[in-house]
N, C-alpha and C positions, 0 to 999 in steps of 0.2 A: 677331442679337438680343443685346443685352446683359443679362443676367443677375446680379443680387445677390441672395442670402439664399435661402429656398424654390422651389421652381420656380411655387409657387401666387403670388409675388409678382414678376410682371415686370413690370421699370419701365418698358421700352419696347417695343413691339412694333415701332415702325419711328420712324426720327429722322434726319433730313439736316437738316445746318447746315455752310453756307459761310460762307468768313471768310475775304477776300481780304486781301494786304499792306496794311499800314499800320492795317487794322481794328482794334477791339476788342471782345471781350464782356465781358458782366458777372454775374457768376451771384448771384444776390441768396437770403437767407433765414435762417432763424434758425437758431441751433445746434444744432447736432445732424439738420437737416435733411436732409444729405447731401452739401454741396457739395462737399468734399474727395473723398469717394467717388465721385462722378459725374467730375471733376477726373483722377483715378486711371483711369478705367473710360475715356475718349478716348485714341483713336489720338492720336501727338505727330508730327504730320505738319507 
């Protein structure tokens, strides 16, 4: 489970995403949203 801020505020309770070679994602949203912090919180696999 990944965990940020409070334990009353979990952002995910379960989340699988594959992303084979050559793939891209793209994380979209507005400032201050999180992206960098979500960005930070994945395995670099």
């Amino acid at each position: 489970m990944v965990n940020q801020g409070t334990p009353e505020e979990k952002l995910f309770r379960s989340c699988k995403l594959t992303v084979e070679s050559g793939e891209f994602v793209t994380v979209l949203g507005s400032n201050g949203a999180g992206k960098s912090t979500l960005s930070m919180l994945l395995p670099d696999r």
